[in-house]
LORO-830689 format. One record per residue: x, y, z of N, C-alpha, C in turn; residue in three letters. Coordinates in steps of 0.02 Angstrom, whole numbers, padded with zeros to 5 digits, always signed. Example, Ala and Ser with C-alpha at 12.3 -4.5 7.8 and 13.67 -1.06 7.14 Angstrom:
+00660-00284+00390+00615-00225+00390+00660-00165+00390Ala
+00642-00112+00354+00684-00053+00357+00645+00002+00394Ser
END
This chain:
-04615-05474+04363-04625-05402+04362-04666-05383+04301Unk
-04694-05312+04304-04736-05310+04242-04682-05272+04177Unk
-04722-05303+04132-04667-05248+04064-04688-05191+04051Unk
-04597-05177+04051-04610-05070+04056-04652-05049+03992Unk
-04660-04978+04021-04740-04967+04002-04701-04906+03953Unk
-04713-04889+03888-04686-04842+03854-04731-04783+03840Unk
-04705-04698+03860-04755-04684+03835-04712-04593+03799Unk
-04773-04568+03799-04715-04512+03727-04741-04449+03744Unk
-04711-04397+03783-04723-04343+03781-04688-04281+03735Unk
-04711-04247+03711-04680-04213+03656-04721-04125+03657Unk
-04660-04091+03644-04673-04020+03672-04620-03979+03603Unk
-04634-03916+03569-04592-03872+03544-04565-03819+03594Unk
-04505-03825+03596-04470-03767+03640-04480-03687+03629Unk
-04490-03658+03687-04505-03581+03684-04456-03541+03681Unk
-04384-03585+03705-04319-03524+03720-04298-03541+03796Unk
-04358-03559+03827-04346-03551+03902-04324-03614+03931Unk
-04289-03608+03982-04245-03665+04047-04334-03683+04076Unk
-04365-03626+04106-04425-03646+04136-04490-03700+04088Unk
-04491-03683+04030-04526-03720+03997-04513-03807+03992Unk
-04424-03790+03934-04409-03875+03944-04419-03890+04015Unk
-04411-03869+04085-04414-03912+04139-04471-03917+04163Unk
-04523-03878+04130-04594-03903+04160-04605-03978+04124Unk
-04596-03972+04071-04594-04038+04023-04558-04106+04049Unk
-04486-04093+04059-04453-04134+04117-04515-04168+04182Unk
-04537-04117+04207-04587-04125+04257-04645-04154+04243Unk
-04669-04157+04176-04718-04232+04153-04687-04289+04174Unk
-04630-04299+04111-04627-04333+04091-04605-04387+04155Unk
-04552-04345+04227-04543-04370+04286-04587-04407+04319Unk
-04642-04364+04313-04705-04395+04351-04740-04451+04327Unk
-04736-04445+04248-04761-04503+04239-04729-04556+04240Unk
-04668-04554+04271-04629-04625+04278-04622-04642+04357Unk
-04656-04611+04400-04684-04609+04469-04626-04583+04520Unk
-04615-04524+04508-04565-04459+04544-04624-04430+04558Unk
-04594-04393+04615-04615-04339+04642-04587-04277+04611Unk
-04609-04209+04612-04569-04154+04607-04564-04119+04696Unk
-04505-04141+04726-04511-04109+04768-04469-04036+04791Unk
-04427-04023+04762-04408-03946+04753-04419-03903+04657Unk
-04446-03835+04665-04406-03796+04596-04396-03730+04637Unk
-04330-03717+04617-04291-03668+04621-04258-03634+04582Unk
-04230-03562+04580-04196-03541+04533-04112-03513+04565Unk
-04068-03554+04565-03985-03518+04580-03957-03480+04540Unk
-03973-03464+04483-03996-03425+04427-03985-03478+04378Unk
-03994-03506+04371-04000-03562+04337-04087-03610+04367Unk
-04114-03649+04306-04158-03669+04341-04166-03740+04359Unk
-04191-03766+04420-04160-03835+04450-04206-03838+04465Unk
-04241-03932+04462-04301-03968+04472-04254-04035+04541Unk
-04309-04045+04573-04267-04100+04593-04346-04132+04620Unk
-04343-04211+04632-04375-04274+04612-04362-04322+04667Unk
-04412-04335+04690-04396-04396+04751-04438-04444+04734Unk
-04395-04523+04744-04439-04595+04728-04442-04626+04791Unk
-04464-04666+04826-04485-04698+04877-04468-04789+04838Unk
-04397-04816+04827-04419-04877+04774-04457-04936+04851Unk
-04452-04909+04900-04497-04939+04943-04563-04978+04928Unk
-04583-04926+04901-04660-04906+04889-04690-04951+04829Unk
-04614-04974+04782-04626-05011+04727-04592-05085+04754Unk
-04554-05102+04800-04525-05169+04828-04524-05171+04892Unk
-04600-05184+04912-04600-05206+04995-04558-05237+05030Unk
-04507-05271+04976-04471-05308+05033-04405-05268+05043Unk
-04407-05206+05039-04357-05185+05043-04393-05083+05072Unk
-04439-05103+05092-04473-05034+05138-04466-05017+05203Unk
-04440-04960+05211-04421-04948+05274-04352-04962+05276Unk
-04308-04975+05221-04219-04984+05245-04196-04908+05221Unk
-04127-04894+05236-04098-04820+05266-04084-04801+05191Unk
-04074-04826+05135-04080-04778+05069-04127-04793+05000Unk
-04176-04829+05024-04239-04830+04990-04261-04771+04972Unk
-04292-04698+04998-04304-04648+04950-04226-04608+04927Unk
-04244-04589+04860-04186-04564+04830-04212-04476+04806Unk
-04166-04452+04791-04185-04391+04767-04138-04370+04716Unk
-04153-04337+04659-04131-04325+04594-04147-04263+04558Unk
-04087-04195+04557-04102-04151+04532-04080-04156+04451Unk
-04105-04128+04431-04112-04114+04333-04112-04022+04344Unk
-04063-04007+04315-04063-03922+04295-04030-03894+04259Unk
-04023-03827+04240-03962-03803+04214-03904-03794+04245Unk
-03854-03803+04232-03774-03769+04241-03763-03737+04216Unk
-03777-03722+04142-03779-03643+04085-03838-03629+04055Unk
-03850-03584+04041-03886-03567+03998-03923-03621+03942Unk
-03888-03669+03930-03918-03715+03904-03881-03770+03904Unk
-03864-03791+03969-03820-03848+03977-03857-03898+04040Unk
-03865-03946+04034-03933-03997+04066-03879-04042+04117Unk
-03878-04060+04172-03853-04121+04197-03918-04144+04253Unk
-03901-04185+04280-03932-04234+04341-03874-04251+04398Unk
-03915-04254+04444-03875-04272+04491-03877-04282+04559Unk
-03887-04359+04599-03910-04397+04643-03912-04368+04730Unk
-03943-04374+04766-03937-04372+04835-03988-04404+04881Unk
-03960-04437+04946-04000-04459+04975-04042-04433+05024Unk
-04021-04367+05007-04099-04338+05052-04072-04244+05033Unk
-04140-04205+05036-04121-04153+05012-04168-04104+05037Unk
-04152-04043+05051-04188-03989+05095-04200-03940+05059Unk
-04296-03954+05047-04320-03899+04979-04307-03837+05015Unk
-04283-03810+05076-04296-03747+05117-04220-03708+05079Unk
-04181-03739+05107-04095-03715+05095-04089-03740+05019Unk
-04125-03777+04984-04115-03828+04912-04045-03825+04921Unk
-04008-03896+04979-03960-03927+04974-03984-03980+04969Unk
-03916-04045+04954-03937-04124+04948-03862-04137+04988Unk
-03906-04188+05034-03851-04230+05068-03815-04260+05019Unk
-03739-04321+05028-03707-04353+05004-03728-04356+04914Unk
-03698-04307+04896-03714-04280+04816-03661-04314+04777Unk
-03710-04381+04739-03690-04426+04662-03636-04359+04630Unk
-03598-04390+04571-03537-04348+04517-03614-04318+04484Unk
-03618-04263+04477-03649-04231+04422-03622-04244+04367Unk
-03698-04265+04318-03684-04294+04237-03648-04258+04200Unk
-03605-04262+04143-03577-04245+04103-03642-04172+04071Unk
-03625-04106+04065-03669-04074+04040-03691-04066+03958Unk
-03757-04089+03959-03782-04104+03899-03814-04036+03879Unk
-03807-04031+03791-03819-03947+03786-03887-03946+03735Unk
-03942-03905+03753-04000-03904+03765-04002-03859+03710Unk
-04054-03881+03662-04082-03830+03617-04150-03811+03608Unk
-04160-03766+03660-04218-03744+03706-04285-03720+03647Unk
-04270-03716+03581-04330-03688+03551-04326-03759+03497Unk
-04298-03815+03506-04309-03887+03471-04390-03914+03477Unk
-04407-03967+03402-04435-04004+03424-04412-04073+03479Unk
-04469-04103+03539-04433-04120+03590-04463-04185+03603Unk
-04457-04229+03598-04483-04295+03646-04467-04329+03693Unk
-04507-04340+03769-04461-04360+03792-04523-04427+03816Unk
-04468-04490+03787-04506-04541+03789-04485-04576+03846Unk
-04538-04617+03898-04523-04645+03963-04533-04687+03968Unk
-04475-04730+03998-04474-04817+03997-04491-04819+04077Unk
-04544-04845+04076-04566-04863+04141-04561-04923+04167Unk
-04520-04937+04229-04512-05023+04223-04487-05016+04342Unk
-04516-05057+04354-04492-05064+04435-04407-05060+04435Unk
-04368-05070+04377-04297-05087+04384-04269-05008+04345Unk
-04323-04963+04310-04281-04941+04252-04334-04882+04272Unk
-04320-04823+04278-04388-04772+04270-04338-04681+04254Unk
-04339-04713+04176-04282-04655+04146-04353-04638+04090Unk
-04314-04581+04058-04347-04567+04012-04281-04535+03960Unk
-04311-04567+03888-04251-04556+03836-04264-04464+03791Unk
-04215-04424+03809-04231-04366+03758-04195-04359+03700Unk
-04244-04340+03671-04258-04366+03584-04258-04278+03565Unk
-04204-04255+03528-04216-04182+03503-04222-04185+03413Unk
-04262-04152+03386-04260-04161+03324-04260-04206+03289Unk
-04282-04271+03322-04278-04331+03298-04205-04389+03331Unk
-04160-04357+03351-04112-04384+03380-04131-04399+03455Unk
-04093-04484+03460-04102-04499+03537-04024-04458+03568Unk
-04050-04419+03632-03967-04393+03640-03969-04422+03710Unk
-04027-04437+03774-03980-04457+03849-04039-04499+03871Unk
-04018-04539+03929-04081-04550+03954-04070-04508+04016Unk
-04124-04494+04048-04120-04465+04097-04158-04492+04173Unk
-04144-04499+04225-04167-04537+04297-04137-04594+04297Unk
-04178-04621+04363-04135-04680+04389-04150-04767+04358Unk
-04086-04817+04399-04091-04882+04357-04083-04912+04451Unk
-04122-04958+04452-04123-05025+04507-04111-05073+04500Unk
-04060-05109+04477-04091-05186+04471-04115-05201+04531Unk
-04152-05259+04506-04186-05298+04563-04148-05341+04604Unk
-04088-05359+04589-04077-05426+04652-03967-05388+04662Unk
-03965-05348+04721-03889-05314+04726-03883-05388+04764Unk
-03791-05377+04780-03745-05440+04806-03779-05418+04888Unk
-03764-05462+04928-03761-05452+04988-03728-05384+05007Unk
-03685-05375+05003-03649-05330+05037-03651-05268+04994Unk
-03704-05245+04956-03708-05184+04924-03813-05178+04929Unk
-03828-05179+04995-03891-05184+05015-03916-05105+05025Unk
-03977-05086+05020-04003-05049+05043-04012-05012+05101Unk
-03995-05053+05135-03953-05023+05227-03906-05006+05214Unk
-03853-05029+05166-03780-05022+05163-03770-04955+05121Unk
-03823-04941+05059-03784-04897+05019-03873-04901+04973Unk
-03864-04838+04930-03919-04841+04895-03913-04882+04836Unk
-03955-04928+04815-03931-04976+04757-03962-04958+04698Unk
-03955-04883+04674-03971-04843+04634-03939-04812+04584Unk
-03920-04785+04510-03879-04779+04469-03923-04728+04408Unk
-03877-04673+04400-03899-04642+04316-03830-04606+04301Unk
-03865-04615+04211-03821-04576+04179-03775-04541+04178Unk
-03703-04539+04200-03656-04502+04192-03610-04456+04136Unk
-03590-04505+04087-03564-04481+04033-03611-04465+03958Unk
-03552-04458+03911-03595-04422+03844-03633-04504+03813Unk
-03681-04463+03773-03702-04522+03706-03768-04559+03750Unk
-03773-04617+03716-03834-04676+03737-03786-04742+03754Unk
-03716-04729+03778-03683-04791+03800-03715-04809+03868Unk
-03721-04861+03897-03734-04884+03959-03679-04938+03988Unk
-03633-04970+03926-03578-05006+03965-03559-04982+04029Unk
-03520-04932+04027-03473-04901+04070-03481-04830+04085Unk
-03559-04805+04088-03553-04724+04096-03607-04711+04144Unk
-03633-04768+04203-03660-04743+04232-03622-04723+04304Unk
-03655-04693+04369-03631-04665+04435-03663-04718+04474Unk
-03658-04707+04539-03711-04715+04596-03757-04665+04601Unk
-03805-04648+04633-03850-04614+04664-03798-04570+04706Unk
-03773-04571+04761-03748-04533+04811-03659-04534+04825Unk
-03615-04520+04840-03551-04523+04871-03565-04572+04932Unk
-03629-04613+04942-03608-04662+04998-03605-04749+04929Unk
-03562-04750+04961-03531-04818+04910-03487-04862+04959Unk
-03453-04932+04936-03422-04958+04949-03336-04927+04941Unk
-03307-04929+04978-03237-04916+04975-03188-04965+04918Unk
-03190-04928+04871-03114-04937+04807-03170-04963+04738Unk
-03221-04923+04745-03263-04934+04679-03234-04909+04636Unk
-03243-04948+04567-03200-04942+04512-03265-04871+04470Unk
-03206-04839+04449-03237-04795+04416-03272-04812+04350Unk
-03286-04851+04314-03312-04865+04271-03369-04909+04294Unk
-03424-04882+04291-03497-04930+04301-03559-04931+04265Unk
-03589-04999+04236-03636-04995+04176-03642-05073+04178Unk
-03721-05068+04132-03737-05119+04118-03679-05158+04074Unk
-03675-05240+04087-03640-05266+04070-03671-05347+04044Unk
-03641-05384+04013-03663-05454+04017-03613-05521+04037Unk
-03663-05552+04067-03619-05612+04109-03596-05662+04038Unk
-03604-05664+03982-03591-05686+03918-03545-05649+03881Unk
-03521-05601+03919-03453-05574+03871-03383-05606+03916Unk
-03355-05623+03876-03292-05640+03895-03226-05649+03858Unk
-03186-05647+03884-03111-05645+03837-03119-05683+03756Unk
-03119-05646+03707-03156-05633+03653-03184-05663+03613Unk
-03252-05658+03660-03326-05699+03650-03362-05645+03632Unk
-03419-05675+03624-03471-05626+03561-03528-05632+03655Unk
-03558-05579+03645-03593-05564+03692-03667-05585+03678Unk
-03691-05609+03604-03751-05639+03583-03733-05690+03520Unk
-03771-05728+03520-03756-05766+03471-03844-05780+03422Unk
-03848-05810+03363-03906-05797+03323-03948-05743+03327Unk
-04008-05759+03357-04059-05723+03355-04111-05722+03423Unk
-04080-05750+03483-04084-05752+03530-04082-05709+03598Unk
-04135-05685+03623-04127-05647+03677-04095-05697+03736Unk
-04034-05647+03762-04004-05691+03813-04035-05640+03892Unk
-04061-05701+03924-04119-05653+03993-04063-05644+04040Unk
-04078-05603+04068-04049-05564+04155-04023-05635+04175Unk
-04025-05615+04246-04017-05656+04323-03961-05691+04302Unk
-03896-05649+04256-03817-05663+04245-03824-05636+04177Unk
-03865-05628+04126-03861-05595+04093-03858-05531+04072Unk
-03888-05503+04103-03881-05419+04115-03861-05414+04176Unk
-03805-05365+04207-03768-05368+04269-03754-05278+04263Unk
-03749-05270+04342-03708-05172+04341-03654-05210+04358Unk
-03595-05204+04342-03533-05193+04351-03505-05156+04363Unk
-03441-05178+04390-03383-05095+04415-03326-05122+04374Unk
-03271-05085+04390-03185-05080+04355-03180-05016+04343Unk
-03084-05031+04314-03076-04973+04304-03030-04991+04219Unk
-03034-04963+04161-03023-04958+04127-02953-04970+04105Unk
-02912-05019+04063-02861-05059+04042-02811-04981+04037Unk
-02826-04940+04018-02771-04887+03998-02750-04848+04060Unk
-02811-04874+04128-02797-04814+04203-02780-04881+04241Unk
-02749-04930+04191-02721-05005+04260-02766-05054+04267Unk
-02825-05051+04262-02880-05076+04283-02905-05126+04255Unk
-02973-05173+04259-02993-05227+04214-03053-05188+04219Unk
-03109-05223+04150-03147-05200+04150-03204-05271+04188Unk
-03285-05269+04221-03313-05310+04228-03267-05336+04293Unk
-03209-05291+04359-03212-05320+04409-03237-05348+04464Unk
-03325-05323+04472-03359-05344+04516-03435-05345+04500Unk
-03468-05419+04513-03528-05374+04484-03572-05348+04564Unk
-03605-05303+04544-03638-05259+04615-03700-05294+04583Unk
-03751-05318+04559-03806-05319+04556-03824-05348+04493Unk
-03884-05377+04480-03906-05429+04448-03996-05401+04416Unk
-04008-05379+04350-04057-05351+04329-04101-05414+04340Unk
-04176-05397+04337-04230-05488+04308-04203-05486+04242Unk
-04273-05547+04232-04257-05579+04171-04294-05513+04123Unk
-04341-05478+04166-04371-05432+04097-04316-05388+04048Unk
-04236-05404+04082-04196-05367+04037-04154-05425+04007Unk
-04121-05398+03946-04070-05466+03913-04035-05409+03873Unk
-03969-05458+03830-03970-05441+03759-03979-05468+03714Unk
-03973-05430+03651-03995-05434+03587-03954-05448+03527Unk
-03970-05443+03491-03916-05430+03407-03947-05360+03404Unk
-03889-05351+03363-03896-05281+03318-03884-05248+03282Unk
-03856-05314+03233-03807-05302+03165-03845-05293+03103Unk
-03922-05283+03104-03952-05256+03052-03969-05192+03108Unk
-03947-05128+03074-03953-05086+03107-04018-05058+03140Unk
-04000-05051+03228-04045-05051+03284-04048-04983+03294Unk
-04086-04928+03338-04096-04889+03381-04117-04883+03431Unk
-04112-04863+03475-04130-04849+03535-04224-04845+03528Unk
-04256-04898+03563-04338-04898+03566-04365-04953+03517Unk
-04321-04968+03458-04351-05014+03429-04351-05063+03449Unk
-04397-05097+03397-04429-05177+03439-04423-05232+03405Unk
-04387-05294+03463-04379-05364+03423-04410-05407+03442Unk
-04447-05455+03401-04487-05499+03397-04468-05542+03436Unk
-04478-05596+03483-04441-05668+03487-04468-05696+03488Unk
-04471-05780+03480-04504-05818+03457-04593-05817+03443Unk
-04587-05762+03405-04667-05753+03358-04705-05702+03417Unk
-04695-05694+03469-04724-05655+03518-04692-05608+03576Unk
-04655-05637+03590-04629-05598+03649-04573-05538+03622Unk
-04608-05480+03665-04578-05401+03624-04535-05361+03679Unk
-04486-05376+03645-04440-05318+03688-04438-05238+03643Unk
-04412-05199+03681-04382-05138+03658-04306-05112+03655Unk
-04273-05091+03622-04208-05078+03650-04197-05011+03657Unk
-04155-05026+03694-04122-04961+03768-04085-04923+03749Unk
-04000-04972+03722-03966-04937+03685-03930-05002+03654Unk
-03891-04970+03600-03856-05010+03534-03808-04990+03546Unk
-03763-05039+03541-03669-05054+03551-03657-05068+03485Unk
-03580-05024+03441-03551-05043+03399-03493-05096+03438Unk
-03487-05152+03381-03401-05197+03409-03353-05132+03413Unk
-03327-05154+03477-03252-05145+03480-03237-05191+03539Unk
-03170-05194+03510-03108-05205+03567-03064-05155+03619Unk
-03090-05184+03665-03026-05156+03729-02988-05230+03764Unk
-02943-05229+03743-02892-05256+03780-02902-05330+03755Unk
-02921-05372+03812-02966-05439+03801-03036-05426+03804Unk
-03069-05384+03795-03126-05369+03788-03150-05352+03728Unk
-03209-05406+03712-03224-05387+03641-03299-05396+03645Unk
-03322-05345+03585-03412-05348+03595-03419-05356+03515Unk
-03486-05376+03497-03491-05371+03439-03556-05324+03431Unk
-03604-05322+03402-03665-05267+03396-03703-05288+03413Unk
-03740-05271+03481-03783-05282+03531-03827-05243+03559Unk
-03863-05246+03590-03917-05198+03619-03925-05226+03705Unk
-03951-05192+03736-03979-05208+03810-04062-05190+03780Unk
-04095-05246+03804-04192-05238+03779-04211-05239+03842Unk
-04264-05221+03833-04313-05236+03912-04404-05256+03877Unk
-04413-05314+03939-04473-05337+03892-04542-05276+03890Unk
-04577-05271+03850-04612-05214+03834-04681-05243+03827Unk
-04700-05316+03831-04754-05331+03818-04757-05400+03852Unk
END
């Protein structure tokens, strides 16, 4: 696959819902969305259709290949997203409607960046207010789901749910069509963490295809394990990292003298349960 393509749009806020979301509406497009509804419920709502058809022939023409994704207000200055597999700019309803994201609160006259990781698996864009990274925003694909979580079966599509730049455990599906007894906790994960193992070791990028994984569970304190199933399998253009000389979100690590990743997001250690991480990143190759 090719390496995601980074690029930086940046705007000062006027006050207005309509402004930040015209900006939204670059930055969408340039990660290859459509804008196919704007509306106002008095609140203002953008919504975004992908075709990942169009980007993996071998998977064109199956029943939840295009996706659709509204970005709007809920308050006055409160931002979420939120998935459907098909949606009617006439009535602006969406069929089988993803958990709407945790609402993120918008400071509409900020300086603003919103930088876009463009990648066939990854086509989010990170917003950056005042210098702070605070969400990413759009959708994640890996490239290779289990059998039985196929594109006929269910959309094999995922964004942002909860607060911060975590990706362990805070992403959704795309839609309310899912497999029956999905664990509420879902996020990138690694096939190298285990009952309390270090998830990287030296200075080594550890690659996809078991190294970076979406996972499900449900969380040690609601009964649950964490890392009960994996649904899908990123390429190799994603891994992890170290990140114990302190990392951010976008910066870049060298590996062996050439090859450049970027990182996504940075994990402090902790422990849950038998689960232990130490300071890590998820990268994606950038060059």
């Amino acid at each position: 696959m090719p390496a995601a393509n980074f690029t930086n749009h940046t705007f000062l806020g006027d006050g207005t819902q309509s402004t930040f979301l015209s900006n939204v509406v670059i930055a969408m497009t340039t990660l290859g969305y459509a804008l196919y509804d704007s509306y106002n419920d008095g609140q203002e709502q953008r919504v975004f259709r992908i075709d990942w058809g169009v980007l993996d022939p071998s998977i064109a023409g199956q029943t939840y290949v295009v996706n659709y994704l509204r970005i709007g207000f809920s308050g006055a200055t409160s931002l979420i997203q939120q998935g459907y597999t098909d949606f009617n700019n006439i009535a602006h309803t969406g069929t089988n409607p993803g958990l709407a994201s945790v609402a993120q609160t918008v400071n509409l006259t900020a300086n603003i960046a919103l930088t876009c990781c463009d990648h066939p698996e990854f086509k989010q864009f990170l917003w950056i207010e005042n210098g702070f990274p605070k969400f990413w925003w759009g959708l994640t694909r890996p490239a290779n789901p289990i059998t039985n979580w196929s594109w006929n079966n269910y959309p094999v599509s995922f964004y942002k749910q909860t607060n911060g730049l975590r990706l362990w455990t805070d992403m959704t599906p795309l839609s309310s069509v899912v497999p029956t007894g999905l664990g509420a906790d879902i996020g990138m994960s690694s096939n190298q963490i285990t009952a309390g193992s270090s998830a990287v070791t030296g200075n080594e990028i550890i690659p996809s295809m078991g190294g970076v994984l979406l996972t499900e569970g449900t969380a040690p304190s609601s009964g649950g394990v964490w890392r009960r199933n994996i649904l899908t399998n990123y390429s190799n253009d994603f891994g992890w990292a170290p990140a114990e000389s302190p990392k951010a979100p976008l910066d870049t690590i060298i590996i062996n003298g050439s090859q450049q990743y970027k990182y996504l997001v940075v994990e402090s250690a902790f422990n849950i349960s038998n689960f232990k991480l130490p300071i890590a990143g998820i990268v994606v190759r950038s060059v």
